[in-house]
MIDOSE-1310 file (N, C-alpha, C; in nm, 2 decimals, decimal comma, always signed):
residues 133
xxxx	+2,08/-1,53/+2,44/+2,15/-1,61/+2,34/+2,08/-1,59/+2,20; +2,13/-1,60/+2,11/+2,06/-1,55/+1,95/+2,11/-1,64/+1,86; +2,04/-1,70/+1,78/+2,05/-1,83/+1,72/+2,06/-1,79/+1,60; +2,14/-1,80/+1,52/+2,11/-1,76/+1,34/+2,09/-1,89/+1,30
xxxx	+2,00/-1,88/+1,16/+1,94/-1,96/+1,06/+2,04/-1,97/+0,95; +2,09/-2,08/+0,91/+2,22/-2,02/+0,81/+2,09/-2,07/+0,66; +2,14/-2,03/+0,53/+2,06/-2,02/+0,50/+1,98/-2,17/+0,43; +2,10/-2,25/+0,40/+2,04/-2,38/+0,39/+1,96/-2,46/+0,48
xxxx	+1,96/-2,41/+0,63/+1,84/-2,48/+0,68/+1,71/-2,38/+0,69; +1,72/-2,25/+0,64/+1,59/-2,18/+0,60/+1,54/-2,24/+0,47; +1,66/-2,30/+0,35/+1,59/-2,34/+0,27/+1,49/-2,51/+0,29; +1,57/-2,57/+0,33/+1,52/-2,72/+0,35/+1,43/-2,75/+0,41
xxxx	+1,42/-2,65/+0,57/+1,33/-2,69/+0,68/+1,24/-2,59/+0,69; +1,25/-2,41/+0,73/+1,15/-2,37/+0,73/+1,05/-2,33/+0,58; +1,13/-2,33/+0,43/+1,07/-2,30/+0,38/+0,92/-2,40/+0,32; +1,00/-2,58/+0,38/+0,88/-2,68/+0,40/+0,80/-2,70/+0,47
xxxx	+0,81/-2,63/+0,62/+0,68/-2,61/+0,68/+0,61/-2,54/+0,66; +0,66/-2,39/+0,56/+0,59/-2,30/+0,53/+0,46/-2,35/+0,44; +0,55/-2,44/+0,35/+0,47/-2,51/+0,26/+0,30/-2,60/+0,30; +0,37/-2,70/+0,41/+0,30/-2,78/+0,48/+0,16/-2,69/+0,52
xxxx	+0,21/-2,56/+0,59/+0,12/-2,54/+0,64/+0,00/-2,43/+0,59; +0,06/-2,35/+0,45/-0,02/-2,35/+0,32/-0,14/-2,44/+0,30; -0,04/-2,57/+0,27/-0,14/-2,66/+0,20/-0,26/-2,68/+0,32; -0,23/-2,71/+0,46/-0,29/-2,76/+0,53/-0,46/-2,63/+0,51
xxxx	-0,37/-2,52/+0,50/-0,50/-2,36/+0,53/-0,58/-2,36/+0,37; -0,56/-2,44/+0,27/-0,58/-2,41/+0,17/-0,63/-2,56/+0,09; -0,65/-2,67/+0,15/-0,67/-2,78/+0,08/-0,80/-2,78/+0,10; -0,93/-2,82/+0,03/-1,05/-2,88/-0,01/-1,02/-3,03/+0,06
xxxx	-1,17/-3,04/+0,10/-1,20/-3,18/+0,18/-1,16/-3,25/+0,12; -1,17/-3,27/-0,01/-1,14/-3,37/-0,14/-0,96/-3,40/-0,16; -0,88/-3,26/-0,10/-0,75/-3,28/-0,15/-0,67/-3,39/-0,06; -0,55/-3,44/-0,14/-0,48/-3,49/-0,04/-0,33/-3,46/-0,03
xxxx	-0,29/-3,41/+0,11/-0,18/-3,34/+0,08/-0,07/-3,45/+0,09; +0,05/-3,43/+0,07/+0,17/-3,51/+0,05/+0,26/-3,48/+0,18; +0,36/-3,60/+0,28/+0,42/-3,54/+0,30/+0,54/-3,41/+0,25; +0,53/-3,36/+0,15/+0,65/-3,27/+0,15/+0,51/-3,13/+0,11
xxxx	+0,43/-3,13/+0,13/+0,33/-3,02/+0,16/+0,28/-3,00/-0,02; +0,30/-3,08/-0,11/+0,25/-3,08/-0,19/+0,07/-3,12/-0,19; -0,06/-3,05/-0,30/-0,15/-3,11/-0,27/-0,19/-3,21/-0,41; -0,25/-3,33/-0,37/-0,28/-3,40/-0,50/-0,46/-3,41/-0,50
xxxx	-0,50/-3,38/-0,62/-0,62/-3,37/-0,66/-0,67/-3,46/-0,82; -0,80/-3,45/-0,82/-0,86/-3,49/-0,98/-0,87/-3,38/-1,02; -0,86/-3,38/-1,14/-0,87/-3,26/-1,22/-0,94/-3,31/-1,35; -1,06/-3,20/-1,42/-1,06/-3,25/-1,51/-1,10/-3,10/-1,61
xxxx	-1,07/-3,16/-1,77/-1,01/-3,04/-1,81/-1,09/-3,06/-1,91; -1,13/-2,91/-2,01/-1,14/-2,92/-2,19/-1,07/-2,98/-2,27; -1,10/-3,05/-2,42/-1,02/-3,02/-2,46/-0,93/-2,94/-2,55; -0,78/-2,91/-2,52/-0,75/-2,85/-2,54/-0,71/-2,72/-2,47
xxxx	-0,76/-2,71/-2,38/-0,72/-2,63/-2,27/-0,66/-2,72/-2,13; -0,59/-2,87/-2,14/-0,51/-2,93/-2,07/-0,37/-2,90/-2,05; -0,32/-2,96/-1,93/-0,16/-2,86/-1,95/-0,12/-2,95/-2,03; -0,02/-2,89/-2,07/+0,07/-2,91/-2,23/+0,19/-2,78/-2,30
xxxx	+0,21/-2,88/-2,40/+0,27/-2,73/-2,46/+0,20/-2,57/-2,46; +0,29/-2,51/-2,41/+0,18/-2,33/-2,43/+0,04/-2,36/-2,36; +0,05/-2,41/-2,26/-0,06/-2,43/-2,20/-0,08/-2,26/-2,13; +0,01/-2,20/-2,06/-0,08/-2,07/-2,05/-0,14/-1,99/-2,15
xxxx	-0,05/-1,97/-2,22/-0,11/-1,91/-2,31/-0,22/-1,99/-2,44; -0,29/-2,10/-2,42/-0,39/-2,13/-2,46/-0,48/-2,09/-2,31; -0,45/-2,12/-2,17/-0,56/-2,07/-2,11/-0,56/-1,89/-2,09; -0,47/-1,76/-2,17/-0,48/-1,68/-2,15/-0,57/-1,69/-2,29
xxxx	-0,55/-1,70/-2,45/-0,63/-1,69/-2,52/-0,82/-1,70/-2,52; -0,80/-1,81/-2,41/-0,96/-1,85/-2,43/-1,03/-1,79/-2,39; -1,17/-1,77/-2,53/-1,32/-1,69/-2,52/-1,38/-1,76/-2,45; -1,52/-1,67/-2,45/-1,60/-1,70/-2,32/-1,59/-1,82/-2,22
xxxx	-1,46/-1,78/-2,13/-1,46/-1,88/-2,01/-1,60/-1,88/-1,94; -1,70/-1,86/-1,92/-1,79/-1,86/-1,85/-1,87/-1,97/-1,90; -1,88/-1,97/-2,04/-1,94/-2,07/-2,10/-1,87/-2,21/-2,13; -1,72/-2,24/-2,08/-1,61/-2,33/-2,06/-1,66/-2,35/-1,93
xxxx	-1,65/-2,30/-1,88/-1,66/-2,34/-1,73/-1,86/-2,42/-1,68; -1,95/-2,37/-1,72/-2,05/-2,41/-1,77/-2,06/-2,60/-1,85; -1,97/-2,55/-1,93/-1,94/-2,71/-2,00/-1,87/-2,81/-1,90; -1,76/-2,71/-1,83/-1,74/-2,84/-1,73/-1,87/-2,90/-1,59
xxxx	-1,91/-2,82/-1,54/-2,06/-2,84/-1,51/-2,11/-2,92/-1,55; -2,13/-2,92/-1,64/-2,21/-3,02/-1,72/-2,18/-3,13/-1,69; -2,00/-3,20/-1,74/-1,93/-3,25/-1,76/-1,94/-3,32/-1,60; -1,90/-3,25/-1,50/-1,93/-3,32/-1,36/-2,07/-3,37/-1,30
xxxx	-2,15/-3,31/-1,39/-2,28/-3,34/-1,28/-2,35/-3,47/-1,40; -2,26/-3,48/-1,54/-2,31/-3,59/-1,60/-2,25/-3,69/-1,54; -2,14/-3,72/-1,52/-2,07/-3,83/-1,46/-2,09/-3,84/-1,29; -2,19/-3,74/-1,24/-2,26/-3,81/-1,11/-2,12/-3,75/-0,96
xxxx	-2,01/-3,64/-1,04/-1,92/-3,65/-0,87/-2,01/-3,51/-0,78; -1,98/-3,55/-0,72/-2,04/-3,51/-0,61/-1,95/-3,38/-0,50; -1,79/-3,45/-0,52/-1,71/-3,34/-0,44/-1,67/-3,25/-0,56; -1,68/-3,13/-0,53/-1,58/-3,09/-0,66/-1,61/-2,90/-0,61
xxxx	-1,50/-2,85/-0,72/-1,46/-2,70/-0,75/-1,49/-2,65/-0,87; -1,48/-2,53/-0,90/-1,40/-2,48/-1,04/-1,29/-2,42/-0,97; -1,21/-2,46/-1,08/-1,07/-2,34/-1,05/-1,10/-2,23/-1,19; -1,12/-2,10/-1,14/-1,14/-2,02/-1,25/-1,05/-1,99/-1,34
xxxx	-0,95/-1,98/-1,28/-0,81/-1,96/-1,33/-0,75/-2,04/-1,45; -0,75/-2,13/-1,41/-0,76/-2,26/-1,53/-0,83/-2,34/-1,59; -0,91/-2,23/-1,57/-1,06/-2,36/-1,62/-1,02/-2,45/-1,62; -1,07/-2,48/-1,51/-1,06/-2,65/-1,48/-1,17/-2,69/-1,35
xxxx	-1,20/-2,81/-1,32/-1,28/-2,85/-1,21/-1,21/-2,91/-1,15; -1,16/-2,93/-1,01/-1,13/-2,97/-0,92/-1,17/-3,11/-0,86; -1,11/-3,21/-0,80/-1,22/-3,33/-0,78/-1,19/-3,41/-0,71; -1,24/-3,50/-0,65/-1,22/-3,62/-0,55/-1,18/-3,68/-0,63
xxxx	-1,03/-3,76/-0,59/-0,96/-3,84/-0,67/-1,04/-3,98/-0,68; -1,09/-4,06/-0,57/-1,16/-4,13/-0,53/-1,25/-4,15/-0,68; -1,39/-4,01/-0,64/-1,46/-4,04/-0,76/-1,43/-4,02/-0,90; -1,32/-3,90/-0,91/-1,26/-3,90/-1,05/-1,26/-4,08/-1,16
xxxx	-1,17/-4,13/-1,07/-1,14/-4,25/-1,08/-1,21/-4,35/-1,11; -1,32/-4,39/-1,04/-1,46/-4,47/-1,07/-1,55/-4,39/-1,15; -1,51/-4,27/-1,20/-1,62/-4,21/-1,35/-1,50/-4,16/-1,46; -1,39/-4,22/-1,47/-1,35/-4,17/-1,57/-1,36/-4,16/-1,72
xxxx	-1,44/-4,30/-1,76/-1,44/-4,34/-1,86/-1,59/-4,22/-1,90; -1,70/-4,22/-1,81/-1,81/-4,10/-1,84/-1,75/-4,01/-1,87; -1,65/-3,97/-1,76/-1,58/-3,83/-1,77/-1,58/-3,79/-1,96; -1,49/-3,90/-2,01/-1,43/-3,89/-2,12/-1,56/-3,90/-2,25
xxxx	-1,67/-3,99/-2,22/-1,71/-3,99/-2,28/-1,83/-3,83/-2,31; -1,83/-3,78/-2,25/-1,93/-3,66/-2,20/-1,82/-3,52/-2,25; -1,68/-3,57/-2,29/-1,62/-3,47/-2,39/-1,48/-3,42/-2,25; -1,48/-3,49/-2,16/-1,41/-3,40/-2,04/-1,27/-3,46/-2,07
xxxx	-1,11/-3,41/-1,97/-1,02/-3,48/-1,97/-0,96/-3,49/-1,83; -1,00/-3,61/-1,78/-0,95/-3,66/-1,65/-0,76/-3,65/-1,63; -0,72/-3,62/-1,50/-0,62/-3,58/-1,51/-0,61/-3,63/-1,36; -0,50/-3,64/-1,28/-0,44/-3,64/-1,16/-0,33/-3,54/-1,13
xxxx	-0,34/-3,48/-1,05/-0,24/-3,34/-1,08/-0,21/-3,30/-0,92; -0,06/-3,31/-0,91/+0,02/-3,29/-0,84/+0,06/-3,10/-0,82; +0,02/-3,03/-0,73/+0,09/-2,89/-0,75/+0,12/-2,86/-0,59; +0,20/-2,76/-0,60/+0,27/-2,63/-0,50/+0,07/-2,56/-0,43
xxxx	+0,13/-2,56/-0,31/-0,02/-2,47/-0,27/-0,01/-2,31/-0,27; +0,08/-2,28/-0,33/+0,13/-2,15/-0,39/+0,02/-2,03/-0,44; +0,03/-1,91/-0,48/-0,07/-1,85/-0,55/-0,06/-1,85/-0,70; +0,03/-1,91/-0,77/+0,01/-1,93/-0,88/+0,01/-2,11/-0,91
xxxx	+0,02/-2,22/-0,82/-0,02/-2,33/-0,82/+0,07/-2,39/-0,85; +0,17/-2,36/-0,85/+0,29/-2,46/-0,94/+0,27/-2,60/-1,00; +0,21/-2,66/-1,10/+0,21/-2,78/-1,11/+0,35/-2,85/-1,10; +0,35/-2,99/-1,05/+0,47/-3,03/-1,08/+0,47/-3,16/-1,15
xxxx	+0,34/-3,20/-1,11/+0,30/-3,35/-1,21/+0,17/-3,37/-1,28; +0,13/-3,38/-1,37/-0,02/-3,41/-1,43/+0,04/-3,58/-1,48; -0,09/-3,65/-1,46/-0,08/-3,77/-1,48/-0,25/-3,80/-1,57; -0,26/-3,78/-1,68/-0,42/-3,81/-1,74/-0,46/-3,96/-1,75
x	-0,54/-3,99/-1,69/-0,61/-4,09/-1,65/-0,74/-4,13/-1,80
């Protein structure tokens, strides 16, 4: 017997498990994934290099990312979190929402920009929501 996939239930059903199960091979202890396979994270950002208008192309512009990424360093180990990443790509740090949360106001004060950020477990990350805290 041979079963075809028509293609609306390849879009709805398998291309969401595909998703799911992305997120599942790809999420950080820290992340939390969503039923619909989305992952939610802390993020915290430069300023200036947060998403926004022309946000790629202010993070394709930027000089010495090594020394941005450095500053976020700083930026996490002053406000004390403990789980965390860089994402090199976006300069950006990665983070337990948990502790994001209870150090935000350090966060901000220490020059950082706390963020809640919703994305695709994709290879280019799709954001779909930033929420700055």
């Amino acid at each position: 017997m041979v079963h075809y996939c028509t293609a609306k239930l390849k879009a709805s059903v398998q291309l969401a498990e595909r998703i799911k199960l992305r997120a599942r091979g790809i999420a950080k202890p820290f992340d939390r994934i969503t039923q619909q396979g989305t992952i939610i994270h802390g993020a915290i950002y430069l300023p200036g290099l947060e998403p926004g208008a022309n946000y790629k192309e202010r993070l394709k512009s930027a000089k010495n990312k090594e020394i941005l990424q450095e500053q976020l360093v700083q930026i996490v180990n002053g406000a004390g979190i403990k789980e965390w990443s860089i994402d090199e790509r976006r300069i950006r740090v990665l983070c337990s929402l948990r502790e994001l949360k209870k150090t935000k106001e350090i966060v901000k004060r220490l020059g950082g920009v706390a963020a809640i950020v919703e994305e695709y477990p994709t290879y280019d990350g799709f954001i779909i929501e930033v929420d700055f805290i």
